[in-house]
C-alpha atoms as an extended CHARMM CRD file, in Angstrom:
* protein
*
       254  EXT
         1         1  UNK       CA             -8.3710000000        1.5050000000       28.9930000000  PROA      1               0.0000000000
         2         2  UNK       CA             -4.7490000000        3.1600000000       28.5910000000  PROA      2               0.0000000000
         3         3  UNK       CA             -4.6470000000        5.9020000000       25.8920000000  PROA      3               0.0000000000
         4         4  UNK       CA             -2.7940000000        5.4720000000       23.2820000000  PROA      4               0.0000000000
         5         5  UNK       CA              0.5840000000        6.9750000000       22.6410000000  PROA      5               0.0000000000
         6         6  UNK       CA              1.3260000000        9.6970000000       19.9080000000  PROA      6               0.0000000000
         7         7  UNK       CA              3.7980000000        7.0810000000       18.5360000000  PROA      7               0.0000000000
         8         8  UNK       CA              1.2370000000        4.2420000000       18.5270000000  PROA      8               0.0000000000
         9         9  UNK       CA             -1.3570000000        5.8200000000       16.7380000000  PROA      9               0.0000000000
        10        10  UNK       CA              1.5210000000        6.8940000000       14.3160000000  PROA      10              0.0000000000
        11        11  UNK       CA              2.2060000000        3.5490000000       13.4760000000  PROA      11              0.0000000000
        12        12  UNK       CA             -1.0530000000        2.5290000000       13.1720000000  PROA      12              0.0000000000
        13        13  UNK       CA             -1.4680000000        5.6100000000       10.8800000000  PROA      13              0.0000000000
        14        14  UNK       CA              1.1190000000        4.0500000000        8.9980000000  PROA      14              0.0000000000
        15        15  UNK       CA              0.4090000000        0.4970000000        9.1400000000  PROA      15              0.0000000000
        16        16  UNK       CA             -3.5240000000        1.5200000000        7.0790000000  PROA      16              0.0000000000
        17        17  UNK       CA             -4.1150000000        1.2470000000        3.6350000000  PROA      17              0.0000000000
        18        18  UNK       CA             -5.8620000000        4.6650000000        1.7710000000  PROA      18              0.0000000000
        19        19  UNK       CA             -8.8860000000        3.0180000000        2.3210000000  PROA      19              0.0000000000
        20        20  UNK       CA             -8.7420000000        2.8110000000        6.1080000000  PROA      20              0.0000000000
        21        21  UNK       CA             -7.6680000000        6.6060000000        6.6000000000  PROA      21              0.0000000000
        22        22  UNK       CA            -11.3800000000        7.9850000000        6.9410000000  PROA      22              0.0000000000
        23        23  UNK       CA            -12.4470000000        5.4440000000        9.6450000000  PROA      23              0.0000000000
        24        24  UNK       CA             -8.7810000000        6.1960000000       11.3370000000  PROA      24              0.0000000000
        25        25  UNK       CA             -9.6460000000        9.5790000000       11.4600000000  PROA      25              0.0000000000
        26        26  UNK       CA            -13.2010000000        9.5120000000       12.1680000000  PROA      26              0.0000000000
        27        27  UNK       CA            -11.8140000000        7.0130000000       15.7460000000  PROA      27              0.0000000000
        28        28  UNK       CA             -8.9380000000        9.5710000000       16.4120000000  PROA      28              0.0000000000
        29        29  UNK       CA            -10.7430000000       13.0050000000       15.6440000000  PROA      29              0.0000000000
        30        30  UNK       CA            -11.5890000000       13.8210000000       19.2200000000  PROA      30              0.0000000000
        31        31  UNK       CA             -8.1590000000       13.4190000000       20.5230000000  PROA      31              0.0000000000
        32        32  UNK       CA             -6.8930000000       16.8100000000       21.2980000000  PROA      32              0.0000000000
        33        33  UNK       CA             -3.3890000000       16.4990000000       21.4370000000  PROA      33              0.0000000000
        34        34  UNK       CA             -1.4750000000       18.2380000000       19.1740000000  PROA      34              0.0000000000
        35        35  UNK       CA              0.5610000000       15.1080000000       17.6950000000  PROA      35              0.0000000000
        36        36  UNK       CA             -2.8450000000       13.5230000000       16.8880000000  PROA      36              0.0000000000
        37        37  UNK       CA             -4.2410000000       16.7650000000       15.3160000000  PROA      37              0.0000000000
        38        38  UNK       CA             -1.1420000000       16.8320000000       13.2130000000  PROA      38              0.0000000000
        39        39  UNK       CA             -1.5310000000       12.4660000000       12.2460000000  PROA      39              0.0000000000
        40        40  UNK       CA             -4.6490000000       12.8480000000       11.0720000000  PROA      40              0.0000000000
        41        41  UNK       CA             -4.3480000000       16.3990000000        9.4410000000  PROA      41              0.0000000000
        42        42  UNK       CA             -1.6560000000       14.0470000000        7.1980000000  PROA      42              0.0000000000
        43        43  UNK       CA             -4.2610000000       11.3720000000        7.1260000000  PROA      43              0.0000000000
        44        44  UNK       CA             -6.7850000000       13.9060000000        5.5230000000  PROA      44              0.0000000000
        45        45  UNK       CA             -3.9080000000       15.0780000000        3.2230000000  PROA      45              0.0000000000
        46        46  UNK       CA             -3.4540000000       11.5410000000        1.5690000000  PROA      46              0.0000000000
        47        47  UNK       CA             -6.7920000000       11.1620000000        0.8310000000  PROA      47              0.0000000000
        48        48  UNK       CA             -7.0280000000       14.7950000000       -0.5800000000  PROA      48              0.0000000000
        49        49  UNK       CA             -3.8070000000       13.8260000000       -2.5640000000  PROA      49              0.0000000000
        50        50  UNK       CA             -5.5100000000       10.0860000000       -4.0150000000  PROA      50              0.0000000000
        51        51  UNK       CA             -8.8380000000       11.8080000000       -4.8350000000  PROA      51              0.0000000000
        52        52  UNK       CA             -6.6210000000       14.4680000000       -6.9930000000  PROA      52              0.0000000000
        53        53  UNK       CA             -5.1270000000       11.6090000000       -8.6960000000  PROA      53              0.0000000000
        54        54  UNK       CA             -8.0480000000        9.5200000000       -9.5990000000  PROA      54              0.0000000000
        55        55  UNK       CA             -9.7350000000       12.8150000000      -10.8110000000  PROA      55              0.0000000000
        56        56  UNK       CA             -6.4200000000       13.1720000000      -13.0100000000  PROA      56              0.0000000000
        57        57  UNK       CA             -6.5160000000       10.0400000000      -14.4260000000  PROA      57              0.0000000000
        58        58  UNK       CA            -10.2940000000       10.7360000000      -15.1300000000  PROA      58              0.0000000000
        59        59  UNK       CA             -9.2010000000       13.3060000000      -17.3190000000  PROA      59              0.0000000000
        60        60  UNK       CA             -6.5210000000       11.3580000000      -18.8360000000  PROA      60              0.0000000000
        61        61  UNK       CA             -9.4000000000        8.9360000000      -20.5540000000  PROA      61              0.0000000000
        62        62  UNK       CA            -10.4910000000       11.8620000000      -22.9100000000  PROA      62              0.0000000000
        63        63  UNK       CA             -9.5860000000       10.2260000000      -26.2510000000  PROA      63              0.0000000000
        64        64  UNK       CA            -10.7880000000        6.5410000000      -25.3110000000  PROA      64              0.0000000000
        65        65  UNK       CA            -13.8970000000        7.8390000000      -23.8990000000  PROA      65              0.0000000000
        66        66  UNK       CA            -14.2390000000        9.9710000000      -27.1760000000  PROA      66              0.0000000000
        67        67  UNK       CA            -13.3760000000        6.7390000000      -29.9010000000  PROA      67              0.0000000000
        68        68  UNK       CA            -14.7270000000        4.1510000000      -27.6850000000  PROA      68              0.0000000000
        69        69  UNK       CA            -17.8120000000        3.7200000000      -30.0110000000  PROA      69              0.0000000000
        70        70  UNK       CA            -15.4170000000        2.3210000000      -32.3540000000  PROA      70              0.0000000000
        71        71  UNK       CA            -14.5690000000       -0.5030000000      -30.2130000000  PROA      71              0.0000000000
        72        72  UNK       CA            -10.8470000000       -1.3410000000      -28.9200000000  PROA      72              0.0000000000
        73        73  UNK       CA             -8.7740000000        1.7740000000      -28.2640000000  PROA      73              0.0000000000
        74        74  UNK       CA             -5.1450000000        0.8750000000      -28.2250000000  PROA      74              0.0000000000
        75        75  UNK       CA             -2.6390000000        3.4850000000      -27.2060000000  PROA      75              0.0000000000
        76        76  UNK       CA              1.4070000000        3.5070000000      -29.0460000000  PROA      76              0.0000000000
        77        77  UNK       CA              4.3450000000        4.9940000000      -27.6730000000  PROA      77              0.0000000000
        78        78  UNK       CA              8.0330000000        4.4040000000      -28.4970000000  PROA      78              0.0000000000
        79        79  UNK       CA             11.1860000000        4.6170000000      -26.2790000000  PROA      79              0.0000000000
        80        80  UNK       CA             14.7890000000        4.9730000000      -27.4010000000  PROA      80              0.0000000000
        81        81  UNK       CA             14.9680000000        7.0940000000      -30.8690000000  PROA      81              0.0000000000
        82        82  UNK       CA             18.2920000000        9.3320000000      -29.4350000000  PROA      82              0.0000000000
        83        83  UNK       CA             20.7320000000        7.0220000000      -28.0080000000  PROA      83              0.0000000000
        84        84  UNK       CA             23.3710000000        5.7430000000      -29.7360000000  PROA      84              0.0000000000
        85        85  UNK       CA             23.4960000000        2.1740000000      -28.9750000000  PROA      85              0.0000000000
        86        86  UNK       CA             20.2820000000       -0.0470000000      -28.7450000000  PROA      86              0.0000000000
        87        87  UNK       CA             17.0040000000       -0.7640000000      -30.3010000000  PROA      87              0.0000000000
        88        88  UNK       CA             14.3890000000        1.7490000000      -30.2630000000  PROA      88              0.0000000000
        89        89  UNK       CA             11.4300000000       -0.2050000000      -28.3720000000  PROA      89              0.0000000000
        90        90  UNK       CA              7.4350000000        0.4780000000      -29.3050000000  PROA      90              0.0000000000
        91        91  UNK       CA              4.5710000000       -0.5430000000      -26.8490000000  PROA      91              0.0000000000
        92        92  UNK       CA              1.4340000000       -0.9770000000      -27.4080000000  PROA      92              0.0000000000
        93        93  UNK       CA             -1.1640000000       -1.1850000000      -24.5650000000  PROA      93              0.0000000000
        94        94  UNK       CA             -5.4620000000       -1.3720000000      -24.6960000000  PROA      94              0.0000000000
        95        95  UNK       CA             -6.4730000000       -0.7710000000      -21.0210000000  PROA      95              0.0000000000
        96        96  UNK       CA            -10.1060000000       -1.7730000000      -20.2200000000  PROA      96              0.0000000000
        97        97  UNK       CA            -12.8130000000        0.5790000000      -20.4220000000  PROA      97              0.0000000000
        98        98  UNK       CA            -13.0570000000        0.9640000000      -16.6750000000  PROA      98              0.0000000000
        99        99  UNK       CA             -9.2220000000        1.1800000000      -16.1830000000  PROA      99              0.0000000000
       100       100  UNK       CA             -8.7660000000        1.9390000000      -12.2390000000  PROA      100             0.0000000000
       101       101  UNK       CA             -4.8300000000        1.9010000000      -12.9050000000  PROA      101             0.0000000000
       102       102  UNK       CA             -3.6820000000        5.2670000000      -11.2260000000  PROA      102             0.0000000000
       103       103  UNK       CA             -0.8100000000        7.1160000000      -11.5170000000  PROA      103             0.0000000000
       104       104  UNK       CA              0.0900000000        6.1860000000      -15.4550000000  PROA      104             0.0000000000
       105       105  UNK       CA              1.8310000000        9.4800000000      -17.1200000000  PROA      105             0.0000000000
       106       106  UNK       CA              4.3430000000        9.6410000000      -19.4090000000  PROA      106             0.0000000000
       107       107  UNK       CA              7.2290000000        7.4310000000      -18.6660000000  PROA      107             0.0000000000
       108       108  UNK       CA              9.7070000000       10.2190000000      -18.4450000000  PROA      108             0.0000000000
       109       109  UNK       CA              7.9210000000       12.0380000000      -15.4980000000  PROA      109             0.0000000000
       110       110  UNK       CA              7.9370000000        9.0680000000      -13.1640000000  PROA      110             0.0000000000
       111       111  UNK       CA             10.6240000000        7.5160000000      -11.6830000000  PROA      111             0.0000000000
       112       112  UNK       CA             12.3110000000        4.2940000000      -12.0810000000  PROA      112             0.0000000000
       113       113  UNK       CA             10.1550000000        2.3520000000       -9.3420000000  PROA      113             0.0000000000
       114       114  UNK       CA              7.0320000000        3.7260000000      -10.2570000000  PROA      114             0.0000000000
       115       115  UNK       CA              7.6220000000        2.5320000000      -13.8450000000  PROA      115             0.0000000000
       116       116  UNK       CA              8.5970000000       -0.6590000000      -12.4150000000  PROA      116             0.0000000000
       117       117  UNK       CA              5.3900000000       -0.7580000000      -10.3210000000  PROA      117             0.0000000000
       118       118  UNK       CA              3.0160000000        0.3360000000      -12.6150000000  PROA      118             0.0000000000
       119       119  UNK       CA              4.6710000000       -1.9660000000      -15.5610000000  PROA      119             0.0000000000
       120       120  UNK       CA              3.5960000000       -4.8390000000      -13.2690000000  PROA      120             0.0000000000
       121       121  UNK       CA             -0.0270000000       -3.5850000000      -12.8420000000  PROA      121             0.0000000000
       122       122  UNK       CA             -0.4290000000       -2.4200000000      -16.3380000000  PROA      122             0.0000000000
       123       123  UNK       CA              0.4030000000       -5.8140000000      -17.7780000000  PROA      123             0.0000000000
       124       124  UNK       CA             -1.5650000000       -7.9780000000      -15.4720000000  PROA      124             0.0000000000
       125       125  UNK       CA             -4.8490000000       -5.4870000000      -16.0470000000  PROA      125             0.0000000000
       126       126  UNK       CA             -5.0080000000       -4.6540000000      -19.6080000000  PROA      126             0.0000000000
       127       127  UNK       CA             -7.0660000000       -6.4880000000      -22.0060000000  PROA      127             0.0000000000
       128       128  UNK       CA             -4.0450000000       -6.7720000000      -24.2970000000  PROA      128             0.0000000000
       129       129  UNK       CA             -0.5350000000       -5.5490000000      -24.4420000000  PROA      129             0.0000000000
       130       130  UNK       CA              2.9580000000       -6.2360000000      -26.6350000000  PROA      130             0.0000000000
       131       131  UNK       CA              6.0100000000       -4.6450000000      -27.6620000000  PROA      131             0.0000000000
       132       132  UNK       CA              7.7520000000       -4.2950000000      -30.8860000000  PROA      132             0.0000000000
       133       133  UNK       CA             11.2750000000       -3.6830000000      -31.4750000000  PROA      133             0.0000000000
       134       134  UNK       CA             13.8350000000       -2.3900000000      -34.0240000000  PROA      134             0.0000000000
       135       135  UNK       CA             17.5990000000       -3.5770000000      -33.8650000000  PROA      135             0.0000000000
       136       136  UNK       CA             20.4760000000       -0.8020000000      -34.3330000000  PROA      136             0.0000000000
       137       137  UNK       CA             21.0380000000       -2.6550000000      -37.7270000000  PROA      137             0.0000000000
       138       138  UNK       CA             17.6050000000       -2.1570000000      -38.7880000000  PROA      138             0.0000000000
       139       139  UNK       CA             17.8050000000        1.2810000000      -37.5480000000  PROA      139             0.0000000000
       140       140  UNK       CA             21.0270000000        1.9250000000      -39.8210000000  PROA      140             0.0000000000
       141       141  UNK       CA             19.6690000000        0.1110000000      -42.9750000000  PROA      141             0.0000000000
       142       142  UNK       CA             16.2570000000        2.3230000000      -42.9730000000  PROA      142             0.0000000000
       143       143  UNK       CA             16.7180000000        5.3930000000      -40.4840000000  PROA      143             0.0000000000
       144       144  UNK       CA             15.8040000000        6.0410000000      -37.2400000000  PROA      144             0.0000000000
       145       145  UNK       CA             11.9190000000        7.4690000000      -38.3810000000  PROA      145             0.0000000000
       146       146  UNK       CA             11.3760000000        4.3060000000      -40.5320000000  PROA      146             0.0000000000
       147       147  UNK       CA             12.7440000000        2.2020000000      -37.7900000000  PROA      147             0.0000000000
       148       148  UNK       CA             10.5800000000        3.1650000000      -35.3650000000  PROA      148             0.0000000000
       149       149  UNK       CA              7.3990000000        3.3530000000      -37.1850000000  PROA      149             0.0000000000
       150       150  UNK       CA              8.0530000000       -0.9150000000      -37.8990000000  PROA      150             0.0000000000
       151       151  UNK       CA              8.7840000000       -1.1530000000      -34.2640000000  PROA      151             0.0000000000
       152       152  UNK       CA              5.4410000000        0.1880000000      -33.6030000000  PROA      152             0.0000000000
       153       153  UNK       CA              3.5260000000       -2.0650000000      -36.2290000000  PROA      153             0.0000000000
       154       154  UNK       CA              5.1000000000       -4.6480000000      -35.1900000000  PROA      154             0.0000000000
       155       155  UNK       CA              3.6550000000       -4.2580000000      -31.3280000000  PROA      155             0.0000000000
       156       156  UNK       CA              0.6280000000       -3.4840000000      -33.2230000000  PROA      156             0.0000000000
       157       157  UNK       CA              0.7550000000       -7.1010000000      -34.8870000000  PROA      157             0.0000000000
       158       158  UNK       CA              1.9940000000       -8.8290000000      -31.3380000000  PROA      158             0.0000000000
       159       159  UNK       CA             -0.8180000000       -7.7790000000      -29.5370000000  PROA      159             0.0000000000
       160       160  UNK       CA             -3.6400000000      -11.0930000000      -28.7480000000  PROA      160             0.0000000000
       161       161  UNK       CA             -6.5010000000       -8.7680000000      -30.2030000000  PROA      161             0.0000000000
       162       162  UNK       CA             -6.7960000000       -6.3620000000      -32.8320000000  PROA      162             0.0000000000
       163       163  UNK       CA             -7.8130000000       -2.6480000000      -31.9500000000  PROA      163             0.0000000000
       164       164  UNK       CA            -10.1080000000       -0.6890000000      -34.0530000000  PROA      164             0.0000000000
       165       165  UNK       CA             -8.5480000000        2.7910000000      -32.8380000000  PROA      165             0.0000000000
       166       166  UNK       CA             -4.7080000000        3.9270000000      -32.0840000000  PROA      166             0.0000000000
       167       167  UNK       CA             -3.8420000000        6.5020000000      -30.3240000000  PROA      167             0.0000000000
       168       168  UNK       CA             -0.6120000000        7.6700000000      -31.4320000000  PROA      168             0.0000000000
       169       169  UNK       CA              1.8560000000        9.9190000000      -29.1100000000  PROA      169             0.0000000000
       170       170  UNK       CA              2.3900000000       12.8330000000      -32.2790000000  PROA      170             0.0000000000
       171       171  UNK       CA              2.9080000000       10.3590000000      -35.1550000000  PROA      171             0.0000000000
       172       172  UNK       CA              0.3560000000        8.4430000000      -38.0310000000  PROA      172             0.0000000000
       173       173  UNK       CA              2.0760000000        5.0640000000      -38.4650000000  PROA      173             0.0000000000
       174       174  UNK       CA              2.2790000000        4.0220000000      -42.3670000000  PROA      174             0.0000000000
       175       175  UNK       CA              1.1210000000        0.6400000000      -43.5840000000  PROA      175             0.0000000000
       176       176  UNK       CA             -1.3350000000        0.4480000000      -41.1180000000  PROA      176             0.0000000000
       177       177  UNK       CA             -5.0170000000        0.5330000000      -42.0180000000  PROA      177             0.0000000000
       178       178  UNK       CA             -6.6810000000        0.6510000000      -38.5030000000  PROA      178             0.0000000000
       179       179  UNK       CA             -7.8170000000        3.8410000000      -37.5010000000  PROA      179             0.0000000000
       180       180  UNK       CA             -5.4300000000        6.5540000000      -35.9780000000  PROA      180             0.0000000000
       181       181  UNK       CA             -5.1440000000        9.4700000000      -33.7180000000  PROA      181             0.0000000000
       182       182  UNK       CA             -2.2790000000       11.4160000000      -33.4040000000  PROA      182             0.0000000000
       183       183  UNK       CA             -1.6160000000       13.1850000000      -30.5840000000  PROA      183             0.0000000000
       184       184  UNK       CA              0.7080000000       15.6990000000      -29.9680000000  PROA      184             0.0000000000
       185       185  UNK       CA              2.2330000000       14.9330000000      -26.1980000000  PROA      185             0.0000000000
       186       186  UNK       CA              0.3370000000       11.8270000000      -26.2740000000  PROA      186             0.0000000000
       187       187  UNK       CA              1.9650000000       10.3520000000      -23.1510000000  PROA      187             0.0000000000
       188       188  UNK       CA              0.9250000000       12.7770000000      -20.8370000000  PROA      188             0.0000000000
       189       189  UNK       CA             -2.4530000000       13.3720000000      -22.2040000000  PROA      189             0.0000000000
       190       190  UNK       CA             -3.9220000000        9.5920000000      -22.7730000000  PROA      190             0.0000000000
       191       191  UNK       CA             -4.3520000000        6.8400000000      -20.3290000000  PROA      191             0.0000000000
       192       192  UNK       CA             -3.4910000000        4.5310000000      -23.1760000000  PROA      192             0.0000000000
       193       193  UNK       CA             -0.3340000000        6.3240000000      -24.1620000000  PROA      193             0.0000000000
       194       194  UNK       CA              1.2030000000        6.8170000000      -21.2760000000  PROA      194             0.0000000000
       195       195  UNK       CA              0.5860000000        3.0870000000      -20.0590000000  PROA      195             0.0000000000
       196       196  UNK       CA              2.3730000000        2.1630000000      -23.9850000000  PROA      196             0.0000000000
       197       197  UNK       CA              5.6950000000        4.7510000000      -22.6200000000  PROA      197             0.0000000000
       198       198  UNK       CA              5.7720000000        2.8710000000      -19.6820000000  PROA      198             0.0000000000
       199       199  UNK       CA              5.4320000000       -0.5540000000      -21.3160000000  PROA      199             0.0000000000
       200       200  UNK       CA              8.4780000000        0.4210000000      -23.3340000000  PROA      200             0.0000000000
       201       201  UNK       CA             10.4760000000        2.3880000000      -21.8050000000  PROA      201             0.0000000000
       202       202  UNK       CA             10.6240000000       -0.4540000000      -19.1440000000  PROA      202             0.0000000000
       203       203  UNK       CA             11.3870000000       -3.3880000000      -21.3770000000  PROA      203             0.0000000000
       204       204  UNK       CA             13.9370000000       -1.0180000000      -23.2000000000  PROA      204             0.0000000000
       205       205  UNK       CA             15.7530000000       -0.1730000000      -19.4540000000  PROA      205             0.0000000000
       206       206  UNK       CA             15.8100000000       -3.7250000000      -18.9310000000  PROA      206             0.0000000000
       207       207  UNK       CA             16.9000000000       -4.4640000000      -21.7760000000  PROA      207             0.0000000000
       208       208  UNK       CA             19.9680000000       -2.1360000000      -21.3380000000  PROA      208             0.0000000000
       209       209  UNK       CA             20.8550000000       -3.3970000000      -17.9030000000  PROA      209             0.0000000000
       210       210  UNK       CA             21.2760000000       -6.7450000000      -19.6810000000  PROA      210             0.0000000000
       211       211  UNK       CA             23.4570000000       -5.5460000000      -22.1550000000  PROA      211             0.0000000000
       212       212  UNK       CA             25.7840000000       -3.7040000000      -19.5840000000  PROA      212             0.0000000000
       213       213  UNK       CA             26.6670000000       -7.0680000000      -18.2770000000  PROA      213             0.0000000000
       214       214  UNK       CA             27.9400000000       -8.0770000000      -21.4030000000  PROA      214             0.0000000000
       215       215  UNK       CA             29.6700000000       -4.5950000000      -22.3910000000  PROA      215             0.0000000000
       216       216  UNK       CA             30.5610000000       -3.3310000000      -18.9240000000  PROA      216             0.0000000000
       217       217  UNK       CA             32.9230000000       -0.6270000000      -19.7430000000  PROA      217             0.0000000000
       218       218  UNK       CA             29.7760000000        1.4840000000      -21.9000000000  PROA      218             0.0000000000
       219       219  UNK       CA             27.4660000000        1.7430000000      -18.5470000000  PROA      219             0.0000000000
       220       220  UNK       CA             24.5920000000        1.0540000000      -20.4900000000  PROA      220             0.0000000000
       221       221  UNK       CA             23.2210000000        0.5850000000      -16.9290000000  PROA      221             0.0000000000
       222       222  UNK       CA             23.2170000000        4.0450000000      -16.1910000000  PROA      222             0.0000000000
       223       223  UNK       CA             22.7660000000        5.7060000000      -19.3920000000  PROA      223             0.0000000000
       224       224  UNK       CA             20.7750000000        3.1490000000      -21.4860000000  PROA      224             0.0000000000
       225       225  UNK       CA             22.6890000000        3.6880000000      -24.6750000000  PROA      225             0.0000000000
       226       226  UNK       CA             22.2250000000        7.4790000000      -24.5810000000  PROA      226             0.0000000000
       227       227  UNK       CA             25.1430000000        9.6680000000      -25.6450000000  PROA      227             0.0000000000
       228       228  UNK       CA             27.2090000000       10.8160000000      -21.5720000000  PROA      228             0.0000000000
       229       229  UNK       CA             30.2740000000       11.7530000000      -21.3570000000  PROA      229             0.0000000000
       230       230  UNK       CA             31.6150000000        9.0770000000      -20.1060000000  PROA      230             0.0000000000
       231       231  UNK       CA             29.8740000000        6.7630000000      -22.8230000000  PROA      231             0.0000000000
       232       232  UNK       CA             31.4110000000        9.0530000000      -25.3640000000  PROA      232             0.0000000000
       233       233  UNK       CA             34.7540000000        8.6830000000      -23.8360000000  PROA      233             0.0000000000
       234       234  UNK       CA             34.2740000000        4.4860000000      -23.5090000000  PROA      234             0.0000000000
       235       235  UNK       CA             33.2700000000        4.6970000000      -27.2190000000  PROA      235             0.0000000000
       236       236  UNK       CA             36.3650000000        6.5190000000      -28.1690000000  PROA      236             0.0000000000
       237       237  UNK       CA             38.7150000000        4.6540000000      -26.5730000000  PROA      237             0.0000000000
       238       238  UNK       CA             37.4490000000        1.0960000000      -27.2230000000  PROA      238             0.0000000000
       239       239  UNK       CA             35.3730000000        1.3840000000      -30.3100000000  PROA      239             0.0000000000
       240       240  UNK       CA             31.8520000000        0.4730000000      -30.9870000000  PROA      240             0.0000000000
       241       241  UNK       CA             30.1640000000       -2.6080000000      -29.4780000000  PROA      241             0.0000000000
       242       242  UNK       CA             27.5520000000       -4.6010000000      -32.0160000000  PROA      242             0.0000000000
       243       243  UNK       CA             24.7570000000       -2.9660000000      -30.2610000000  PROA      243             0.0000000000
       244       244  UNK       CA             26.0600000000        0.7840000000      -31.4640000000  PROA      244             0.0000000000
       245       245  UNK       CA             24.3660000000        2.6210000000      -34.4080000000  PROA      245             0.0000000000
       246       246  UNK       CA             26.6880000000        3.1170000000      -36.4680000000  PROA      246             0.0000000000
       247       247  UNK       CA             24.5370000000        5.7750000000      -38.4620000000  PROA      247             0.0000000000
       248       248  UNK       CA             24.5990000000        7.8440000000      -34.8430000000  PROA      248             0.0000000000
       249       249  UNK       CA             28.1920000000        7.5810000000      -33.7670000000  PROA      249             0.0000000000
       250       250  UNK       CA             30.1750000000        8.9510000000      -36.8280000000  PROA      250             0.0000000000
       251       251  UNK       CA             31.3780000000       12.1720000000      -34.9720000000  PROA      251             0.0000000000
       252       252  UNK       CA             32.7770000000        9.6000000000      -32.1240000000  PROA      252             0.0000000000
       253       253  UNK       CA             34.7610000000        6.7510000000      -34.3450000000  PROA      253             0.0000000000
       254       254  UNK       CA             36.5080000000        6.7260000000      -37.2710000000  PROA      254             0.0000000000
């Protein structure tokens, strides 16, 4: 039988799950040629690469490994307390026990499609997951703090079964009598956090994107309510839209 080419085995490199690397490179190993060599050296750096991860995300389960005797660990994160137009957006997300979900981290250190991926997997996997949301006129009428800590009960109160720990990213929620945890940097140190910052800072995005239909000359696309230049410029010149907080933008209107 024919050799293969350099290019074929490429494409069958690529063409493999993770999964099939070690059997690709166990059927290739003996092939001397230098573009082999170099395929499955790659091969053997994916795997090296995936192992790192799931050891990361190991790690990551700390805090619902240490309150699991309790019973449900939920993990709450909020999105959206700078921007000037907006709600601010709370999720709150229990992952099973035996969570396999890789690559969760705080929402801000992962780009756009990986939240987009991982919002999709987190949602069909966890045992329960909601979000809770405050309007720019609730954030006005109470503050931005106050604001968000309802947000986050109220995700609390959507979700289909009630935790008996939260993890908190930094805060302690008032009015709430289940247990909490606060923990400083939360999103990049829980499984359960980070999967909440993704959660919302998703369904806030998306959220934005809608409303950038409806005010196109803000961009809300592009800088989901937050404060650009050229939003600051668009809010000077035509005024505030009903999704502004009023309470943020007094240096830009009169």
């Amino acid at each position: 039988m024919a050799q293969k080419s350099i290019g074929e085995i490429k494409n069958e490199m690529q063409a493999a799950c993770i999964h099939e690397l070690p059997a690709f490179i166990e059927c290739y190993r003996e092939d001397e040629r230098g573009g082999v060599q170099k395929l499955l050296e790659s091969a053997r750096k994916k795997i090296e690469a995936l192992e790192k991860e799931r050891l990361r995300c190991e790690a990551l389960k700390k805090y619902e490994r240490m309150y699991q005797e309790y019973g449900l660990v939920c993990g709450i994160d909020e999105v959206g307390r700078g921007p000037l137009a907006g709600p601010v957006v709370a999720g709150a997300v229990i992952l099973p026990k035996d969570c396999d979900i890789l690559y969760i981290n705080d929402s801000k250190q992962l780009s756009e499609k990986k939240r987009e991926e991982l919002y999709d997997v987190i949602m069909e996997k966890a045992v329960a997951c909601a979000v809770g949301y405050a309007t720019p006129e609730r954030i006005d009428e109470i503050n931005i703090l106050q604001a968000t800590y309802e947000a986050m009960r109220d995700a609390i109160g959507a979700l289909g079964v009630k935790p008996e720990v939260l993890l908190n990213d930094a805060v302690t929620i008032p009015k709430v009598s289940i247990k909490q945890v606060p923990i400083i940097k939360g999103d990049a140190k829980s499984i359960s956090i980070g999967a909440a910052s993704i959660i919302a800072k998703v369904t806030r995005d998306r959220l934005m994107v809608q409303y950038d239909s409806v005010f196109p000359e803000y961009d809300f696309a592009g800088n989901k309510g937050y404060g650009s230049a050229a939003h600051i410029d668009a809010l000077k010149k035509y005024g505030p839209t009903p999704i502004h907080r009023r309470s943020f933008i007094k240096n830009f209107v009169d």
